[in-house]
SEVO-160398 format. One record per residue (C-alpha): residue in three letters; x, y, z; residue number from 1. Coordinates in steps of 0.001 Angstrom, whole numbers, plus 500000, padded with zeros to 6 digits. Layout:
N
["ALA" [X Y Z] NUM]
...
***
This chain:
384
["UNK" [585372 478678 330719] 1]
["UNK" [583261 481417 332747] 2]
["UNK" [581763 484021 330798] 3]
["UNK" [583461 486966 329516] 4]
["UNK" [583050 490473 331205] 5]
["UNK" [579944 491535 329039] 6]
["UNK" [578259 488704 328821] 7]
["UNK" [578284 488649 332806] 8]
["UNK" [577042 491582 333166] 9]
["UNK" [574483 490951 330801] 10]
["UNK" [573380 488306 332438] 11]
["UNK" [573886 489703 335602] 12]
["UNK" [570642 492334 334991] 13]
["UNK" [568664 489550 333564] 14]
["UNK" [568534 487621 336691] 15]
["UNK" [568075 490865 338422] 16]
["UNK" [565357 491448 336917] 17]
["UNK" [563794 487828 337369] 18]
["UNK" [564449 488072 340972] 19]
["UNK" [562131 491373 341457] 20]
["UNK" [559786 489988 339477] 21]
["UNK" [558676 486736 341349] 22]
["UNK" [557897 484845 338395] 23]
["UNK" [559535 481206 337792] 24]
["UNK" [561284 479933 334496] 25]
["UNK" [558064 477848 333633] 26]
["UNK" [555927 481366 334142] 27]
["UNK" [558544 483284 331865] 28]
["UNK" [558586 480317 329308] 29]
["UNK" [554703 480792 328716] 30]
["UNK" [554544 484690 328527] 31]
["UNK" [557996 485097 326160] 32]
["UNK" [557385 481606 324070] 33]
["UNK" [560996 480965 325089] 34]
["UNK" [562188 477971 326346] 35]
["UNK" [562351 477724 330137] 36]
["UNK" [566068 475894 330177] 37]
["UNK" [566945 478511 326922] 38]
["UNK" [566126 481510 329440] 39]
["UNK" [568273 479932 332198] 40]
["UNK" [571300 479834 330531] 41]
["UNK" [570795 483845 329671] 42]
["UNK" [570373 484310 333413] 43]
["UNK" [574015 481987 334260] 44]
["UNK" [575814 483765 331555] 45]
["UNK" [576273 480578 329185] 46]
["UNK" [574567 482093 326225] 47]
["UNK" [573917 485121 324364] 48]
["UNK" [570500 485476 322738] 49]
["UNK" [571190 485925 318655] 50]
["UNK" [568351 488615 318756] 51]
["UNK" [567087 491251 321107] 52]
["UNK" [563430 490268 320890] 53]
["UNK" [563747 487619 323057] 54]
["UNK" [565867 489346 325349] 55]
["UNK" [562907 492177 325329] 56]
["UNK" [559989 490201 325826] 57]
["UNK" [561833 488645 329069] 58]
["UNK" [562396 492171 330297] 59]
["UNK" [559479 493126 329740] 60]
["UNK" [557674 490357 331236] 61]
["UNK" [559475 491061 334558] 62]
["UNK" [558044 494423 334367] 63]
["UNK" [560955 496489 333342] 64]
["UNK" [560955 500511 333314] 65]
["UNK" [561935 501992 329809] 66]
["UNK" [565360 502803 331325] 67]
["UNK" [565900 499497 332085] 68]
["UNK" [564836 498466 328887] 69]
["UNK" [567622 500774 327370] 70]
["UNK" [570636 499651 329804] 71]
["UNK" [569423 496294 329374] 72]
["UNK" [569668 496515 324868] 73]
["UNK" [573214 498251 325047] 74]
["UNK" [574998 495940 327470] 75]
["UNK" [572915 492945 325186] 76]
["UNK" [574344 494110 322636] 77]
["UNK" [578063 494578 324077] 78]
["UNK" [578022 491013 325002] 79]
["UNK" [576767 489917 321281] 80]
["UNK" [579514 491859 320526] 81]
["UNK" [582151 490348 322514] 82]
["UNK" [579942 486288 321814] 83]
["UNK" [581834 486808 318542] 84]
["UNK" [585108 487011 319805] 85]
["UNK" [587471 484281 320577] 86]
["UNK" [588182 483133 323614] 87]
["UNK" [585348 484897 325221] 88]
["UNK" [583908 481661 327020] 89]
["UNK" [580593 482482 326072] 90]
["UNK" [578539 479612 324866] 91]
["UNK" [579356 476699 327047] 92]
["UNK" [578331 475212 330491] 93]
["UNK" [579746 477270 333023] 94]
["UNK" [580020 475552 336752] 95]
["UNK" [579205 479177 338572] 96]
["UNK" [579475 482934 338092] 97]
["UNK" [580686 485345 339829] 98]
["UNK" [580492 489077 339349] 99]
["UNK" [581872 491175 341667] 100]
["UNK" [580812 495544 342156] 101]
["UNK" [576850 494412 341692] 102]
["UNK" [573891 494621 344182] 103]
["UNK" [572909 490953 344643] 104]
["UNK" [571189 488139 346006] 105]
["UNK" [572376 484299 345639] 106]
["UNK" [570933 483128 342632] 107]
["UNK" [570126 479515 342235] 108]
["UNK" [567847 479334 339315] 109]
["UNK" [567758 475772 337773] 110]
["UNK" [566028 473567 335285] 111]
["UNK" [566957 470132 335089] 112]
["UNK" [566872 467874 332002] 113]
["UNK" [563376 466918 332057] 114]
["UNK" [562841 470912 332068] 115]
["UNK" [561486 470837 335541] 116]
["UNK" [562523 473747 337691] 117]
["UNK" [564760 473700 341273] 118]
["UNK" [564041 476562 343814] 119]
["UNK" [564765 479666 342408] 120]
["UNK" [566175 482172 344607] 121]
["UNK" [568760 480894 347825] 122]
["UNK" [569284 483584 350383] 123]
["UNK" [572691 483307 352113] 124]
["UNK" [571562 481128 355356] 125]
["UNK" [568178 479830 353835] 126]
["UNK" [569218 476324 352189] 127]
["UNK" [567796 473581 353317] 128]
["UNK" [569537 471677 355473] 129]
["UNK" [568427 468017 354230] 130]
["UNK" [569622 469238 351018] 131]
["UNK" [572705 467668 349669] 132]
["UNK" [575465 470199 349625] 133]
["UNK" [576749 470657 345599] 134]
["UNK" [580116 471615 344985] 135]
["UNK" [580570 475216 344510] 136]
["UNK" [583108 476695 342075] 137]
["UNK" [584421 479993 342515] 138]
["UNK" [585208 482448 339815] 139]
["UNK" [587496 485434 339895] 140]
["UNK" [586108 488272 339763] 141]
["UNK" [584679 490806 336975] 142]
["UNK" [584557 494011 336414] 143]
["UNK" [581939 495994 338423] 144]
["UNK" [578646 496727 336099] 145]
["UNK" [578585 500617 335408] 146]
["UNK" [574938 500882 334376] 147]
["UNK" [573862 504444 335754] 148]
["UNK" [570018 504018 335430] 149]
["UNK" [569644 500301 336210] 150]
["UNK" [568640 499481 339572] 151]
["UNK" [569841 496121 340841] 152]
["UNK" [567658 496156 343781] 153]
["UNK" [568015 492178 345268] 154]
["UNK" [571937 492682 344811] 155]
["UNK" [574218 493330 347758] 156]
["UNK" [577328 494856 347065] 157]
["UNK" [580183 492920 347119] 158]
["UNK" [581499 489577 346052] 159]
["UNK" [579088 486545 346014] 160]
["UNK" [579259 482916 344701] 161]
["UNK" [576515 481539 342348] 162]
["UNK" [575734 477950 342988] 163]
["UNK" [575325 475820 340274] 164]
["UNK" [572984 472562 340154] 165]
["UNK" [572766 470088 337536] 166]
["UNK" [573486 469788 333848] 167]
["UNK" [571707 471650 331348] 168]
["UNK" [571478 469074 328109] 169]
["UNK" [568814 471168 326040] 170]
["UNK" [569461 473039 322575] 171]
["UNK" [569192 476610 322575] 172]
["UNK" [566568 477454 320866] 173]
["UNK" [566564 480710 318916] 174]
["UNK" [563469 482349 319670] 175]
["UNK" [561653 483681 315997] 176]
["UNK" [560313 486682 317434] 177]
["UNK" [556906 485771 319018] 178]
["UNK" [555827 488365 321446] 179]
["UNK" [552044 488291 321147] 180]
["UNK" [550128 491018 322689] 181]
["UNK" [548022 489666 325737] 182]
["UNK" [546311 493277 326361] 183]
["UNK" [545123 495289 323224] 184]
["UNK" [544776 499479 324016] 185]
["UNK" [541485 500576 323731] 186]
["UNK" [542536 502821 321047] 187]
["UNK" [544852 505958 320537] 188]
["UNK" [544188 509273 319485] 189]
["UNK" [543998 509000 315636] 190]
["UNK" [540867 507281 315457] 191]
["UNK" [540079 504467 313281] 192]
["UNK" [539113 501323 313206] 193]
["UNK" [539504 497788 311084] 194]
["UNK" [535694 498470 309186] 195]
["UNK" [537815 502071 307526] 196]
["UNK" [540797 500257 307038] 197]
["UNK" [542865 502051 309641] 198]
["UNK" [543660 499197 311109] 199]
["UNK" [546582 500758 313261] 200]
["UNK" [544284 502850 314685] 201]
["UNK" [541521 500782 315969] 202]
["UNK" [541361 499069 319340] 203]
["UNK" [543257 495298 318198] 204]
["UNK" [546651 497173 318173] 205]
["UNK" [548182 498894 321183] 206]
["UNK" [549358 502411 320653] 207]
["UNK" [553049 501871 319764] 208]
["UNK" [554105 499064 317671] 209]
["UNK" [557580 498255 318208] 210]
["UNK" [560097 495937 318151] 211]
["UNK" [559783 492282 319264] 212]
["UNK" [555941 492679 318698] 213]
["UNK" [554635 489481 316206] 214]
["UNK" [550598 490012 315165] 215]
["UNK" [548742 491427 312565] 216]
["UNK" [549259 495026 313385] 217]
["UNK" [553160 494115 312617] 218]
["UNK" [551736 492527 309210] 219]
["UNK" [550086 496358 308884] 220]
["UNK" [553131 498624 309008] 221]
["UNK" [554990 496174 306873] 222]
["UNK" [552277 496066 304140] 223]
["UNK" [552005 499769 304424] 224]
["UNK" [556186 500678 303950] 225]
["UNK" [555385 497405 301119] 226]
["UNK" [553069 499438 299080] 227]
["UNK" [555429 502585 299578] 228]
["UNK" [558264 500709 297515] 229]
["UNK" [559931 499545 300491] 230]
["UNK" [561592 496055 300729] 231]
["UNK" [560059 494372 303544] 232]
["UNK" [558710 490938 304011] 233]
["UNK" [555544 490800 305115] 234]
["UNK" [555586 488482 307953] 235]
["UNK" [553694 489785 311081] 236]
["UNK" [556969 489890 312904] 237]
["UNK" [559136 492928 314113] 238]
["UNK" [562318 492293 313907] 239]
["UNK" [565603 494111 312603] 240]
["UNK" [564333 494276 309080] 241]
["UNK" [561479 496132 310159] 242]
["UNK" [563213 498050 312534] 243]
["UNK" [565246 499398 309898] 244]
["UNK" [562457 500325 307546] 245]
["UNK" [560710 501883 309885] 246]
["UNK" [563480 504154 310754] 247]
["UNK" [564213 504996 307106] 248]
["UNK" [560446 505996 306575] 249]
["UNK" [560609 508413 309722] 250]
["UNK" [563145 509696 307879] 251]
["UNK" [561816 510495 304632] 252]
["UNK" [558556 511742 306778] 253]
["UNK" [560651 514625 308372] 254]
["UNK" [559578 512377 311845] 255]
["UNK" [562123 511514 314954] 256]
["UNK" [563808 508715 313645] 257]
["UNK" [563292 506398 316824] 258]
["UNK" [562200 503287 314896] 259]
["UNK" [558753 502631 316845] 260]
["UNK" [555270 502912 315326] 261]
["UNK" [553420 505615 317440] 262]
["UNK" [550541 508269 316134] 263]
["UNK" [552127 510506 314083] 264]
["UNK" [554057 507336 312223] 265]
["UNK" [550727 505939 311890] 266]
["UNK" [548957 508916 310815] 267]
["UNK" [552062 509284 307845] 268]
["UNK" [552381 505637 306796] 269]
["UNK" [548478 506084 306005] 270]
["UNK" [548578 509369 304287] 271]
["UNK" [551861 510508 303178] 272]
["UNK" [553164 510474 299557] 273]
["UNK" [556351 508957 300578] 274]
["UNK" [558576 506648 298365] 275]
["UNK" [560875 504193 299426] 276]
["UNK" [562062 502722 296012] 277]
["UNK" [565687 502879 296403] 278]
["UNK" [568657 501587 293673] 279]
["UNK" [568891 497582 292973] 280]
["UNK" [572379 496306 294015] 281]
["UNK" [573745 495910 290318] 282]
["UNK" [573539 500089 290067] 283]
["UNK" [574829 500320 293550] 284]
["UNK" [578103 498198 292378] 285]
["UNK" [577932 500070 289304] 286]
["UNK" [578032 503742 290616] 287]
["UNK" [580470 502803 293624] 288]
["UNK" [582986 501893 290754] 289]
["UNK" [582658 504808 288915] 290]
["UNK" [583402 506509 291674] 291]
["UNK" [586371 505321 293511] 292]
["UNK" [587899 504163 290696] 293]
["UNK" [591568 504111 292841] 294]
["UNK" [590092 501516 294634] 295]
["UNK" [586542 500143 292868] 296]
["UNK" [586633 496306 294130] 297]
["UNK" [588071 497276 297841] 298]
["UNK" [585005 499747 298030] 299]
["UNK" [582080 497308 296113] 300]
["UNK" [583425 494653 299543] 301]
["UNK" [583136 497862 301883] 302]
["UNK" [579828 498690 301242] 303]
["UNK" [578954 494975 300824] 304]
["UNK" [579985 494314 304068] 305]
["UNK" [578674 497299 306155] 306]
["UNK" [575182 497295 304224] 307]
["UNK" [574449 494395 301721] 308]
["UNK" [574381 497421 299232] 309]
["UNK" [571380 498411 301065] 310]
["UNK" [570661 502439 300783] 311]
["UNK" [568605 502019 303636] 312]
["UNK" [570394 500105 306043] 313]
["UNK" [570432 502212 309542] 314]
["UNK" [572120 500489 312120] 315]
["UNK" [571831 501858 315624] 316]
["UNK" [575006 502016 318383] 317]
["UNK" [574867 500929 321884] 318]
["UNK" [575464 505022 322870] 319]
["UNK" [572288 505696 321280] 320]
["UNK" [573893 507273 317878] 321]
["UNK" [573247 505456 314443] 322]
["UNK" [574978 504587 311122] 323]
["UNK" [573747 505576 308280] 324]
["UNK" [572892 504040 304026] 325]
["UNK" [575410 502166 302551] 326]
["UNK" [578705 503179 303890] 327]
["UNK" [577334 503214 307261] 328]
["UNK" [577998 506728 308208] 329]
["UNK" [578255 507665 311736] 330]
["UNK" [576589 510622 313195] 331]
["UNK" [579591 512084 314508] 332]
["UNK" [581048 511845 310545] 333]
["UNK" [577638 512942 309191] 334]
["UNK" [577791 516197 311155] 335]
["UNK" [581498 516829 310227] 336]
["UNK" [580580 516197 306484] 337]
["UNK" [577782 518803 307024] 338]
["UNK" [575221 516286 305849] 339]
["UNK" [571876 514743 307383] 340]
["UNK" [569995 511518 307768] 341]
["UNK" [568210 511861 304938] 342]
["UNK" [570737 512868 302945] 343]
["UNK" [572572 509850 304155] 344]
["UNK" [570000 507453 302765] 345]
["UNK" [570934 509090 299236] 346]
["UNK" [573240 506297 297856] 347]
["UNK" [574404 508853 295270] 348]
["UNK" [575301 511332 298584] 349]
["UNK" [576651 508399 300395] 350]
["UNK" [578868 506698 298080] 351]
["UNK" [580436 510277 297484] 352]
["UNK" [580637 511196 300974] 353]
["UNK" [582291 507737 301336] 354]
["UNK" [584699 508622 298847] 355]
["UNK" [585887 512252 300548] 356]
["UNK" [586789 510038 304106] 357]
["UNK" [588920 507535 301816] 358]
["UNK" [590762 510314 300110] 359]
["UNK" [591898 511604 303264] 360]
["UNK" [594620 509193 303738] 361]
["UNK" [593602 506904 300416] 362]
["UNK" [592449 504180 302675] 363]
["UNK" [589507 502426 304283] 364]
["UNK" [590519 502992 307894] 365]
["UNK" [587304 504696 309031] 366]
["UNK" [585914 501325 308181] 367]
["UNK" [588240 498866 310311] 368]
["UNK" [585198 496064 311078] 369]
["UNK" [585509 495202 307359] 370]
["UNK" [588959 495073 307429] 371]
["UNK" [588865 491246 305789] 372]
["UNK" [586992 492503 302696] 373]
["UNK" [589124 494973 302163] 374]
["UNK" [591741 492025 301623] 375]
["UNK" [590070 490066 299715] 376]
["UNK" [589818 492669 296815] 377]
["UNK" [592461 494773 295092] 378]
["UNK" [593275 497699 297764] 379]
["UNK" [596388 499271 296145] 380]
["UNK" [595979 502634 294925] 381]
["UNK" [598337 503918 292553] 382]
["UNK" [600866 505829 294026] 383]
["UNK" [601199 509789 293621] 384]
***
């Protein structure tokens, strides 16, 4: 089945970005620790990588601008999104992809099942002639890509086949998060080094930390938010966990919330008086009861499946907004219940903000993802 409109597009700016780059599978393979054959089938559209990591340290790798970077995490995400879905396609072998509205070249980058890599790039009137012609499927087409800032500069516009050769027999691999850092900074502003234990601050880690990143200045930010009562593992590796703690500690620090370890995060996760200890999930259950207590078990499953019962669970949107704590409180709803972030990341101000959008209507409907825990528990309030 081809690929569903997302995940085509998403794909679609991947091998755009290959393209300008120059660089083969086997050359991507070694700087992302990705699988050449795993990084193929992004670029046809056949699978979705399960985390963004990987999908940054290709990007980045081909030299992507920061806008490019953001286009490239909200239509990833989209097609994650839609990966989910039945019916979507995405996941299996597809014979060729089409996508219709974007700049583009002919794109015939292979690896065969030994892992060893065809020509990469065809230009309409460049194959070789000795070559033996493969069949060529057609697919209708999809839905232009409407990414404002991303510039698909190899694409033509119009509608263009992909050829397809060979069979793909390799695993995906899930990549583990394990962008190493080939280039350290020389240092950043706040001074510091290893010797003082500023570790963040010396010249062996580059002056934002961020996700995707997996090396010992990682292992420092987690240890830090550790010893500050948050619940982190302490693994070396930035991935959503981290991401999340990260943002919650801007938070509490009065900092912009943008979930990357620059100077002034640094500066605060060294010298601030900051807690993170938040409530166990046995009070969580405990309070959310005694507070919708028209609905206790439908709400314990809400919260269970928006958050894990984790106050600090921030969740960010492909528009750039966030949900907040353990109800997962939009932005939009946080500014109509006159509350903040940080007040958000209150599980005694969340569950009860929670509990004024029920009572509107006496239902969950601002919370329609978890729609199957709500009927798995008792949902019936008693009528008035």
């Amino acid at each position: 089945m081809p690929a569903c409109p997302e995940t085509e597009r998403f794909a679609a700016l991947l091998r755009s970005l290959k393209n300008r780059s120059g660089l083969s599978y086997e050359a991507l393979a070694k700087k992302t620790g990705t699988a050449g054959s795993t990084l193929h089938r992004y670029c046809r559209g056949t699978s979705v990588p399960q985390d963004y990591g990987s999908v940054h340290r290709f990007a980045t790798a081909c030299g992507a601008t920061p806008d490019e970077l953001r286009t490239l995490h909200r239509q990833w995400a989209l097609a994650d999104a839609a990966r989910t879905e039945p019916g979507t396609g995405t996941g299996t072998e597809a014979d060729a992809d089409v996508v219709e509205g974007v700049e583009g070249v002919k794109v015939v980058d292979l690896v065969d099942s030994d892992g060893a890599e065809e020509p990469e790039a065809v230009e309409p009137g460049a194959a070789d002639p000795k070559a033996v012609e493969p069949k060529a499927v057609e697919v209708g087409p999809v839905r232009p890509v409407r990414q404002g800032r991303f510039r698909l500069d190899q694409f033509r516009q119009g509608r263009f086949r992909v050829v397809v050769i060979g069979a793909v027999v390799l695993t995906l691999g899930v990549s583990a998060w394990a962008l190493t850092t080939d280039h350290p900074s020389s240092g950043s502003s706040g001074g510091g080094s290893a010797a003082d234990g500023r570790l963040l601050f010396s010249a062996a880690c580059q002056p934002v930390v961020a996700m995707g990143q997996h090396d010992a200045c990682v292992g420092e930010v987690q240890r830090l938010l550790h010893a500050k009562g948050a619940d982190i593992d302490v693994d070396s590796d930035f991935g959503p966990q981290t991401l999340r703690r990260v943002t919650a500690f801007q938070v509490y620090s009065g900092l912009q919330p943008n979930g990357v370890v620059g100077d002034a995060t640094k500066k605060a996760l060294y010298t601030s008086n900051v807690r993170m200890t938040v409530w166990p999930p046995a009070k969580v259950r405990q309070h959310i009861r005694a507070v919708f207590t028209d609905a206790p078990d439908a709400a314990v499953a809400i919260a269970d499946c928006q958050s894990f019962l984790d106050p600090l669970h921030i969740l960010p949107n492909t528009n750039g907004t966030r949900n907040w704590g353990l109800f997962q409180i939009s932005d939009l709803r946080l500014r109509e219940l006159g509350g903040t972030p940080r007040q958000a990341l209150d599980p005694e101000w969340n569950i009860r903000a929670a509990q004024r959008l029920w009572s509107k209507k006496r239902d969950f409907h601002d919370w329609p993802n978890c729609e199957r825990a709500v009927k798995g528990a008792a949902t019936t309030a008693p009528a008035r």
